[in-house]
VEXDREN-2710 file (C-alpha; in Angstrom, 1 decimal):
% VEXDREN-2710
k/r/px/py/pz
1/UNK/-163.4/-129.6/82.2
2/UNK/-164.9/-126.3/81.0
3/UNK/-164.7/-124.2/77.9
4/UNK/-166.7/-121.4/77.1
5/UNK/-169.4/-122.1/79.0
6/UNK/-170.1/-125.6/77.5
7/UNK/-169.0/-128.9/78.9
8/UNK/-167.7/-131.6/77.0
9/UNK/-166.5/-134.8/78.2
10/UNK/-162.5/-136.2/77.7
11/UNK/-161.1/-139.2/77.7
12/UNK/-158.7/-139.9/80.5
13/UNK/-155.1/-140.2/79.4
14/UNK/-154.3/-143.8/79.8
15/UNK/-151.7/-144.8/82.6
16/UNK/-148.6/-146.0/80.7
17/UNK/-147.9/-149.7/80.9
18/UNK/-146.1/-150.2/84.1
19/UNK/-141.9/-150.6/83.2
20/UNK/-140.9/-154.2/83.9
21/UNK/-139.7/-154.9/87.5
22/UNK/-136.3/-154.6/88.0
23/UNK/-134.2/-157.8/88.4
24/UNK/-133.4/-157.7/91.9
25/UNK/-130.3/-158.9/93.1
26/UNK/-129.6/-162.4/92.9
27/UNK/-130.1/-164.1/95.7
28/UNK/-126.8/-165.8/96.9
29/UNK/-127.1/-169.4/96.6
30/UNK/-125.8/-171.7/99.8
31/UNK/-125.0/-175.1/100.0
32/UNK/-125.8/-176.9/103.7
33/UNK/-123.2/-179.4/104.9
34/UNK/-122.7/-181.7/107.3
35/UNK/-119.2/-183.2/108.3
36/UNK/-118.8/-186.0/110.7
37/UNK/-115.7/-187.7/111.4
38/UNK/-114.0/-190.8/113.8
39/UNK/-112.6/-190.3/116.4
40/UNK/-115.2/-188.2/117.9
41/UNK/-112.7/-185.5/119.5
42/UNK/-111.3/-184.8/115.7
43/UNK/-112.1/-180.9/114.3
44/UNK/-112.4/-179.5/111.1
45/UNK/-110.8/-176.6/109.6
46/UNK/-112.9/-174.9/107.0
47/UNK/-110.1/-172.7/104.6
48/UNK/-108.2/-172.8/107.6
49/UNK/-110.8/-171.5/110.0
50/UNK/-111.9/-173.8/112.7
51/UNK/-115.2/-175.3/112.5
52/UNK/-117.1/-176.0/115.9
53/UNK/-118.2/-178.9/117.0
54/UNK/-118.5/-183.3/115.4
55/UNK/-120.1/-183.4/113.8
56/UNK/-120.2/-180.0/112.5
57/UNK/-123.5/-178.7/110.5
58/UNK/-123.3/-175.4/108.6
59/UNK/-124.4/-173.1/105.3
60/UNK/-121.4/-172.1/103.1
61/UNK/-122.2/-169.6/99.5
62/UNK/-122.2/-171.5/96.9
63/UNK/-119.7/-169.7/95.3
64/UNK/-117.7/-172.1/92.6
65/UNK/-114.4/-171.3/94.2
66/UNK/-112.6/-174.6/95.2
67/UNK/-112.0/-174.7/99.4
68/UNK/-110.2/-176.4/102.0
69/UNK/-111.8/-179.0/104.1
70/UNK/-109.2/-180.3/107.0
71/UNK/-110.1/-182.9/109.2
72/UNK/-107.4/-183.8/112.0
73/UNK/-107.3/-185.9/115.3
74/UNK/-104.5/-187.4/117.2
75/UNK/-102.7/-189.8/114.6
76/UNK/-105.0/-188.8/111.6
77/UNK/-105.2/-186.1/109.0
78/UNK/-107.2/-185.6/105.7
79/UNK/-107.2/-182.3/103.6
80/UNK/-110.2/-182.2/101.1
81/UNK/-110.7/-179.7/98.3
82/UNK/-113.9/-179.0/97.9
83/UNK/-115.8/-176.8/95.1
84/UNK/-119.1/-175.7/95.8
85/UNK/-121.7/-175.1/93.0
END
């Protein structure tokens, strides 16, 4: 910088602390499962929803709510609540 014909030296004005990040979004937490059942030709219902496949393998949020597992087959049936944490 000049003044008047004279130089002089300046400190440079310090950077302020960066802020502290942000906290970003939670990330959703998920619970994997794995359902297999006898027979072999009995499906699962998921809150109603049908699941593919026996056994069936899947990702659900873990979400605290209380859900619905179904399991049917000729001559069988089991309902399941389930609450994931």
């Amino acid at each position: 910088m000049r003044r008047n014909g004279s130089f002089f030296l300046t400190r440079p004005t310090p950077t302020p602390p960066a802020s502290p990040p942000e906290a970003t979004a939670a990330i959703p937490r998920e619970i994997e499962v794995t359902f297999t059942a006898t027979p072999q030709d009995a499906q699962f219902f998921w809150d109603d929803k049908p699941l593919p496949g026996n056994p069936f393998k899947g990702r659900f949020p873990a979400d605290g709510k209380a859900h619905c597992l179904v399991v049917r087959a000729p001559g069988f049936s089991l309902a399941l609540l389930l609450p994931l944490r």
